[in-house]
C-alpha atoms as one frame of an Amber mdcrd trajectory, in Angstrom:
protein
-142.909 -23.864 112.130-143.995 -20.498 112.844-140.197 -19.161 113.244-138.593
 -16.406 111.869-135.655 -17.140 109.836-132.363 -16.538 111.601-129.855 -15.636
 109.486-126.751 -18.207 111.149-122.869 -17.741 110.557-121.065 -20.723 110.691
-117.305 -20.834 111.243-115.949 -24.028 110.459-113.028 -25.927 108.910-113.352
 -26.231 105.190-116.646 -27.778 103.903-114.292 -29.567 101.556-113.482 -31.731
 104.531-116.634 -32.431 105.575-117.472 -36.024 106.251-121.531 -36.025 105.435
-122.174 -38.601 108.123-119.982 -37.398 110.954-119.624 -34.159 111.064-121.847
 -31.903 113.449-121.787 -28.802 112.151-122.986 -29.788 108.789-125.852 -31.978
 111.018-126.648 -28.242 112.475-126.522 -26.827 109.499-128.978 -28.859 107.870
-131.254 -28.797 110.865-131.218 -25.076 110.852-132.040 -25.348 106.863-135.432
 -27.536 107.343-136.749 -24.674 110.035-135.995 -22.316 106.974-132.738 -20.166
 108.497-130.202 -19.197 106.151-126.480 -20.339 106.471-123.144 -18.413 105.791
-120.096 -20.155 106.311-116.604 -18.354 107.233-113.348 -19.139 108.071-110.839
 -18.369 111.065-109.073 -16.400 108.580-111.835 -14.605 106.987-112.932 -12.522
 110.565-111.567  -9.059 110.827-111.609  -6.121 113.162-112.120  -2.231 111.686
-111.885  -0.036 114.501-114.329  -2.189 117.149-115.990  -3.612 114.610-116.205
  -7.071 113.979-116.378  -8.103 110.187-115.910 -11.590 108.311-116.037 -12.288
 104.942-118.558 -15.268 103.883-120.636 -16.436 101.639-124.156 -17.666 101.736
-124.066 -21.699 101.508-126.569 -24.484 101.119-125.802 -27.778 102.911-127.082
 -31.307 101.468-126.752 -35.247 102.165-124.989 -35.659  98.751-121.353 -35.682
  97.299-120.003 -32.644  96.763-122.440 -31.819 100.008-122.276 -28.037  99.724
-123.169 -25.699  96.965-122.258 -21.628  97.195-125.249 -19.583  97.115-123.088
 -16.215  96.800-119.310 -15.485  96.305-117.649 -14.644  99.504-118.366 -10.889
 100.131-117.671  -8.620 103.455-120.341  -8.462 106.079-120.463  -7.085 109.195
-120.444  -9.510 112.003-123.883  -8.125 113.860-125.655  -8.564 110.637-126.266
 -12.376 111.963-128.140 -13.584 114.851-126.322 -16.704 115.561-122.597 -17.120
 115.352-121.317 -20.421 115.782-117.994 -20.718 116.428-116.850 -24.374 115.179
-113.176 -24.670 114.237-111.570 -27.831 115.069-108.164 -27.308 117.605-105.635
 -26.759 117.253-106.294 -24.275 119.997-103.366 -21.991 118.353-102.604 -18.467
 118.804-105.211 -17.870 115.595-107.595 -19.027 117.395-107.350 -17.075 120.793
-107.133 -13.759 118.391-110.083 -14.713 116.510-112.406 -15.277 120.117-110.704
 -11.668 120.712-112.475 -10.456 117.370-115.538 -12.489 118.052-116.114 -11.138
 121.966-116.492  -7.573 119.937-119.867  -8.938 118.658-122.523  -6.848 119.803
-125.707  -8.136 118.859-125.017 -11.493 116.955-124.919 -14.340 119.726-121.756
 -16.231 119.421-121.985 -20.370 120.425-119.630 -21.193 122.151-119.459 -17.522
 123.945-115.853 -16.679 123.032-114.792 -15.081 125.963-115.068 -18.674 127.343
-113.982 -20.674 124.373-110.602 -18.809 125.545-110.873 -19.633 129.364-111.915
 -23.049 129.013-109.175 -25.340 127.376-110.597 -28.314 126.736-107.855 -30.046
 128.742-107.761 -27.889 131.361-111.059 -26.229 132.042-112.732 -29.853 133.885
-109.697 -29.640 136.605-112.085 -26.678 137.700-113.957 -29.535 139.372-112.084
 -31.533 140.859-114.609 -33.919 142.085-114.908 -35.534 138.500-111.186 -35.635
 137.702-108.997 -38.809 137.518-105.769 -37.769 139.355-104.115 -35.245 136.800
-100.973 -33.120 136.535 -99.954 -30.269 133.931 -96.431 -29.838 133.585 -93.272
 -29.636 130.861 -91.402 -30.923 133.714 -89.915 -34.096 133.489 -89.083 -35.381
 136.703 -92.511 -34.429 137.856 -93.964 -36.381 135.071 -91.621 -39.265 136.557
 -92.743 -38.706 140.066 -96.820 -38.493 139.066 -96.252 -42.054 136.883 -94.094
 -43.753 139.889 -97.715 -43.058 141.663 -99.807 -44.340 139.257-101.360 -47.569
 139.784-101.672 -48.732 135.723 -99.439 -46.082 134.238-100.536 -42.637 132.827
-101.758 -40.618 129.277-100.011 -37.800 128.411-101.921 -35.227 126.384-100.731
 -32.543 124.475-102.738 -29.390 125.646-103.848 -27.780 122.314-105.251 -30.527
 119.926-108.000 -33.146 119.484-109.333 -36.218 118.066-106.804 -38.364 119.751
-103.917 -36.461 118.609-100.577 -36.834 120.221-102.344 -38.929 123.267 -99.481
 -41.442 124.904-100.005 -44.118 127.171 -96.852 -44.997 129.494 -96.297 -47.465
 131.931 -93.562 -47.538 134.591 -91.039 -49.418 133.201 -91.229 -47.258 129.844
 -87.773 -47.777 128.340 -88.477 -44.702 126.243 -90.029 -42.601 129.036 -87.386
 -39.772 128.331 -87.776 -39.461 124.759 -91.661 -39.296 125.245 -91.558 -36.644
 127.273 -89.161 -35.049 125.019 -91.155 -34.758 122.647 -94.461 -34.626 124.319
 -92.831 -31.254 126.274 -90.754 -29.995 123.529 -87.902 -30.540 125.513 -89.741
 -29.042 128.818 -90.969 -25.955 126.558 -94.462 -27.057 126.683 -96.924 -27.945
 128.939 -98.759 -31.625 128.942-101.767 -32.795 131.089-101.344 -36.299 132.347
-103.675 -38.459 134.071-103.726 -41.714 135.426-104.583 -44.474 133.274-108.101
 -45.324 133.492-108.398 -49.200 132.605-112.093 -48.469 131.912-111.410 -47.056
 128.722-111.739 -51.208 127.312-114.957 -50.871 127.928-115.510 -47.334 126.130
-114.882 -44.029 126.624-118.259 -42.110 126.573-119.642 -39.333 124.613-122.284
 -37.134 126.099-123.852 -34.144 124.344-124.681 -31.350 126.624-126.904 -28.552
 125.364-127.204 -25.562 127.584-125.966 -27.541 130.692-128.532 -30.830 129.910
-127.151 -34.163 128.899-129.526 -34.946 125.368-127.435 -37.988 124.731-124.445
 -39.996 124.871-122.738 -42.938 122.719-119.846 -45.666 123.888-116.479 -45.089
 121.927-115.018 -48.470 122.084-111.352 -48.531 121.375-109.965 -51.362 118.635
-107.734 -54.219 120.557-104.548 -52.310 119.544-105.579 -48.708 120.421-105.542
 -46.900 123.864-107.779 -44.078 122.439-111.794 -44.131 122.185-111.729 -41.443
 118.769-114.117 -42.326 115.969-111.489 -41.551 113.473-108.805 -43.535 114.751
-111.128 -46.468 114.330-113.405 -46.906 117.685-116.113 -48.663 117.100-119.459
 -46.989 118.270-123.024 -47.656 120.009-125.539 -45.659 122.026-125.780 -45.465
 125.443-128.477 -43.907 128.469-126.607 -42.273 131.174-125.709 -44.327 134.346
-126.861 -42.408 137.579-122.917 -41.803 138.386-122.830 -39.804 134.488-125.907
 -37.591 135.189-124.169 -37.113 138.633-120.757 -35.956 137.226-122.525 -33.579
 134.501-124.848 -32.249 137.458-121.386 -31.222 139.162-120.366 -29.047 135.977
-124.077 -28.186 135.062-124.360 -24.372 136.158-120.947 -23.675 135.189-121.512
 -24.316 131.435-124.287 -22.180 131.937-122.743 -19.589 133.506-119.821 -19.554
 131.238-121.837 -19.621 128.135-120.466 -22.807 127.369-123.938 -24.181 124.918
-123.026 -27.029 123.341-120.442 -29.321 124.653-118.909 -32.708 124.434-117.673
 -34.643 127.713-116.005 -37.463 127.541-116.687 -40.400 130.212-114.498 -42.955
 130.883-115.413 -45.057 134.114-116.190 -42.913 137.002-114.704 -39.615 135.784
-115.253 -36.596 133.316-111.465 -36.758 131.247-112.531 -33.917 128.829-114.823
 -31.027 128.643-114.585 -30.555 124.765-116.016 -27.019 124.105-114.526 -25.912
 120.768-116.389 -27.843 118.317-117.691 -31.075 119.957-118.871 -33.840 117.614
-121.630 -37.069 117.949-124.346 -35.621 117.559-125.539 -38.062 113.922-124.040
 -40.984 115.382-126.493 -40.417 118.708-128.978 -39.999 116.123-128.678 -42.760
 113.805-128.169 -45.523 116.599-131.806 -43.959 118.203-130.787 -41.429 120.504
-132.368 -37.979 120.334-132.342 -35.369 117.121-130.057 -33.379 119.173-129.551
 -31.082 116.289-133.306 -30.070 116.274-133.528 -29.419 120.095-130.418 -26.985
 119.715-132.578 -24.677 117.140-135.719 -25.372 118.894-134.107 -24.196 122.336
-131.460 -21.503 121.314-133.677 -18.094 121.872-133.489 -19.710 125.655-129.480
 -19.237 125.767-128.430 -16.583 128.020
């Protein structure tokens, strides 16, 4: 291998909830272990600031295929952030106001390089942060307004998703048509009676044939799978019960990612998730995209091993 061992923070959800043949994180992880680096895990919780600097406390972990599929190396102790080379930043949304605080204490890093770079983990909503192109957008509104909402569906050709803002894997994603009976109570609740924001879109009817997956390391598309939504389901998540297959990019997909290409670059944005669903980009998932084992295990590319192979080329 001929590399030197990195010494790699991860911070993740609890490896208690770790599914062993999902999750993409613990694919890293165990990637990172076969070329010899050494994993810590943290949580959000765990990351503190002492003057500027940023500490967490962790403990050293090793990662395996097996049930339980983690075993504690050390007890959690307090170590300065810089003492790593590689932070990767991996909680699951909510997007809350933990969250933005702990990209706050993250951006103090100094020396440790932190995947996804925080300062842009904060600036790019996953939601939110495609509508900075709008070339790849399906026609899209964000509002707690209701009549708004009202006036966007009334233009809609096959009615509209509403999104909450701040959360993922399908959660709190409506589909309305026009004639809606219960239009007001959705947005209701969707807005928190008009105290929060939604994104809606128009409705895609693509998404029977599969909303796509593409893995994006350092601004290149490495791979991609079909999400293909059960007969009674409107969204394309694994765990809401899509079924799944691999896919090559059509020339319109490596055209949309070439539109967002230097931006993720730019931004620091590393490793990132789009989702594809006929001719448009719906979601630029930055926070802690997932896919990478199912691309693998349907005989896509070991996107996990590129990652460590390529990171000393970040910038």
């Amino acid at each position: 291998m001929g590399m030197t061992s990195l010494k790699i923070l991860l911070v993740m959800d609890p490896v208690e909830t770790i599914h062993i043949n999902q999750d993409t994180s613990f694919a890293l992880a165990l990637e990172a272990q076969r070329q010899n680096h050494e994993i810590w895990v943290a949580y959000v919780e765990n990351i503190m600031l002492e003057g500027s600097t940023p500490f967490c406390k962790a403990g050293q972990i090793h990662f395996e295929r097996a049930n339980p599929c983690f075993k504690w190396l050390s007890p959690f102790s307090k170590i300065a952030m810089d003492s790593f080379d590689y932070v990767l930043m991996r909680k699951d949304p909510p997007f809350d106001e933990h969250f933005f605080f702990a990209t706050h204490i993250l951006s103090r890093c100094q020396t440790a390089k932190v995947i996804n770079r925080p300062e842009s983990l904060r600036n790019a909503p996953e939601k939110l942060y495609g509508l900075n192109f709008p070339q790849i957008n399906p026609p899209s509104l964000v509002t707690s307004d209701k009549n708004e909402i009202k006036h966007f569906l009334n233009k809609s050709p096959n009615g509209v998703i509403i999104k909450p803002l701040n959360r993922s894997g399908g959660a709190g994603i409506i589909y309305l048509a026009e004639q809606d009976k219960n239009f007001n109570a959705i947005i209701e609740l969707s807005t928190k009676e008009g105290r929060e924001y939604i994104v809606a879109q128009h409705y895609l009817p693509e998404i029977i044939n599969g909303d796509k997956r593409v893995i994006c390391v350092n601004g290149e598309p490495l791979g991609a799978i079909l999400r293909i939504p059960g007969s009674d389901e409107h969204r394309g998540n694994i765990h809401v019960g899509a079924t799944v297959k691999y896919v090559e990019l059509t020339k319109r997909d490596h055209w949309l990612v070439d539109q967002i290409r230097e931006k993720l670059v730019v931004d620091g944005l590393y490793f990132v998730g789009l989702d594809i669903i006929g001719d448009f980009i719906t979601e630029i998932n930055v926070t802690s995209p997932t896919g990478i084992q199912e691309i693998l295990a349907l005989g896509g590319n070991d996107i996990a091993r590129i990652f460590w192979d390529r990171i000393d080329t970040f910038k």
